[in-house]
C-alpha positions as CSV (number, residue, x, y, z in Angstrom):
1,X,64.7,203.2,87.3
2,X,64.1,200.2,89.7
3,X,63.2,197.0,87.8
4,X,65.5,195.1,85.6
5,X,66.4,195.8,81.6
6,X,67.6,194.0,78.9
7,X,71.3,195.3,77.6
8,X,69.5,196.4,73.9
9,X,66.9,198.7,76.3
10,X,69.8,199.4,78.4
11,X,71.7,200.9,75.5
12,X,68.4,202.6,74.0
13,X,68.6,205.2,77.5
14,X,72.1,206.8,76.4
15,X,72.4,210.3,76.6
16,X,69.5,210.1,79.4
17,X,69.5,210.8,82.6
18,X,68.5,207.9,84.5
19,X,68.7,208.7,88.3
20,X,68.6,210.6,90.5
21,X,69.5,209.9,94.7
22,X,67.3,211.5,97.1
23,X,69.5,214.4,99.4
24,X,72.2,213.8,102.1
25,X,73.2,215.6,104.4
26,X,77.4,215.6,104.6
27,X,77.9,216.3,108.5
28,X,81.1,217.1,110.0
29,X,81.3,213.8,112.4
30,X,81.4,212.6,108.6
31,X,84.6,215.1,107.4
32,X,86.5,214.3,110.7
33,X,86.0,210.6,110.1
34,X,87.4,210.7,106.8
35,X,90.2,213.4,107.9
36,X,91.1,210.8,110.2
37,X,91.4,207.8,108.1
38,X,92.7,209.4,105.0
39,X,95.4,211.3,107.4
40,X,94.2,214.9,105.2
41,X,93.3,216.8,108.6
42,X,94.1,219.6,107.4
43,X,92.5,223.0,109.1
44,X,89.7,224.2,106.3
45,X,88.2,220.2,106.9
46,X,88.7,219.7,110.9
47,X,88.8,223.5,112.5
48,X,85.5,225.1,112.1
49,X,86.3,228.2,113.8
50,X,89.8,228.7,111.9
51,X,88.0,227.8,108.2
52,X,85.5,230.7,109.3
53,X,88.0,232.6,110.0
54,X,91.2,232.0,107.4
55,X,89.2,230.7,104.4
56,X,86.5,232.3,102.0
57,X,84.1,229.2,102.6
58,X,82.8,230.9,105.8
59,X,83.4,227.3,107.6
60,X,84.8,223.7,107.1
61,X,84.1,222.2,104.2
62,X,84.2,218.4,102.8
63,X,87.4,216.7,101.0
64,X,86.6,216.3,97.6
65,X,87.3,213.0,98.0
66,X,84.8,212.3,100.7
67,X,82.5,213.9,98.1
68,X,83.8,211.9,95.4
69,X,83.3,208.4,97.7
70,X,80.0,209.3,98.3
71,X,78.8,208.9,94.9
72,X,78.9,204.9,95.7
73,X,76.0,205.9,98.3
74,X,74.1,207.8,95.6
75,X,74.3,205.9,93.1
76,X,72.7,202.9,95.2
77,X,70.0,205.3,95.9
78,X,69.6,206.7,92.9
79,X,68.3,203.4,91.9
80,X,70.0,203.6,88.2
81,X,70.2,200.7,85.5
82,X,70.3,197.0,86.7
83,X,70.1,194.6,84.0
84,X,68.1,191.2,83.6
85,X,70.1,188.3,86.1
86,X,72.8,191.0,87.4
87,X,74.4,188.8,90.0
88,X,76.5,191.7,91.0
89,X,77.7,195.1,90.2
90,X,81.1,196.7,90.8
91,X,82.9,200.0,90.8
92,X,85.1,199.8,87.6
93,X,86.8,203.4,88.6
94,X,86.5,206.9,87.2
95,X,87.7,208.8,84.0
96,X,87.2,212.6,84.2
97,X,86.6,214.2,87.6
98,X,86.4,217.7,88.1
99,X,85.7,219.2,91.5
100,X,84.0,222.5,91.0
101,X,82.3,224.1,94.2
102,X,83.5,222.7,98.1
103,X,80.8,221.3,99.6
104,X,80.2,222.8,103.4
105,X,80.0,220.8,107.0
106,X,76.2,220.9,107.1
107,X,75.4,221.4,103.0
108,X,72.9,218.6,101.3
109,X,74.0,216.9,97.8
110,X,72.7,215.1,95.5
111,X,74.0,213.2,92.3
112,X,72.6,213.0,89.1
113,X,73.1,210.2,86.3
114,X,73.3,210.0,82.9
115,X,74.4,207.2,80.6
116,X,76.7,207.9,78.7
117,X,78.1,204.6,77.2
118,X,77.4,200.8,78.1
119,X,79.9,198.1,76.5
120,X,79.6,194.4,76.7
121,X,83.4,193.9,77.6
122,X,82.9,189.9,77.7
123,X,79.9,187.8,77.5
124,X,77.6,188.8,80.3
125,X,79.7,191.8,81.6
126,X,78.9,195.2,80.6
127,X,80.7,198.0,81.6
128,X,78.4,201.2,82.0
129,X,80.1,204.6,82.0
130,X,77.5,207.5,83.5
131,X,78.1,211.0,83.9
132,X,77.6,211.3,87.4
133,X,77.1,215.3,89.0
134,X,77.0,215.9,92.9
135,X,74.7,218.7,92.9
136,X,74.8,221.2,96.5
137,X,71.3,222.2,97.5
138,X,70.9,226.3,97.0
139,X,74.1,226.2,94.4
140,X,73.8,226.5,90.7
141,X,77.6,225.5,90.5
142,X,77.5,221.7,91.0
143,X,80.3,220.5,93.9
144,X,81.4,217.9,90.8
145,X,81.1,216.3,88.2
146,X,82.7,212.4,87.2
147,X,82.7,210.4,84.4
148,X,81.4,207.1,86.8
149,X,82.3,203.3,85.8
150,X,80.5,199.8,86.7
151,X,80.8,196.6,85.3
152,X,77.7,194.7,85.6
153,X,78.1,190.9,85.7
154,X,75.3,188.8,85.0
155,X,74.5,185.3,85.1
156,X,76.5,184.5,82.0
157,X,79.4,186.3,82.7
């Protein structure tokens, strides 16, 4: 969805799925980035030769909270809901997150969105919760799955 809705037609597209980002690649330059800011460097996410060796993942793989952050990216690109006179949008935080399947230095993902709720929590904010799963190319186990929030504030919030 790219062009602008009213809350009522916003509400009408619960329980549907209403985006979905093109693929990106997570690299390693990305995990050792993240390794080293989040201070997690540990061997299975930094030590490619190691994680072949020591871990059943045949190789590094991503933090699940790298894959977790990413879903800001996705979402973006995954052009979901954006209601009439938004004047912004902002991460509200998460409820359930499960991670299911590690995601490898290399792998492409994905995120799917459904809506699942959309509250007006004061006049002209509505908070959207979307069921958000990071899907790995070539896996039918998704790497995971979030219950997403945003609060959209529009011009008469």
């Amino acid at each position: 969805m790219s062009d602008t809705i009213s809350p009522e037609t916003a509400k009408s597209l619960i329980g549907r799925e209403t985006g979905v980002s093109p693929w990106l690649t997570v690299t390693q330059e990305q995990i050792d980035r993240f390794a080293k800011a989040t201070g997690d460097d540990q061997f299975i996410h930094v030590d490619a030769e190691r994680a072949a060796k020591e871990t059943p993942f045949g190789g590094t793989i991503a933090h699940g909270y790298l894959t977790l952050s990413l879903l800001i990216r996705l979402g973006a690109e995954a052009a979901n809901i954006r209601l009439d006179g938004t004047r912004m949008t902002i991460n509200y935080g998460l409820d359930k997150v499960r991670f299911l399947t590690p995601v490898r230095a290399g792998a492409r993902i994905r995120a799917r969105f459904v809506l699942l709720k959309v509250d007006e929590k004061h006049p002209g904010q509505y908070l959207f919760k979307y069921q958000a799963t990071v899907d790995i190319e070539g896996n039918d186990k998704p790497a995971l799955i979030a219950e997403s929030l945003s609060l959209a504030i529009t011009e008469g919030g």
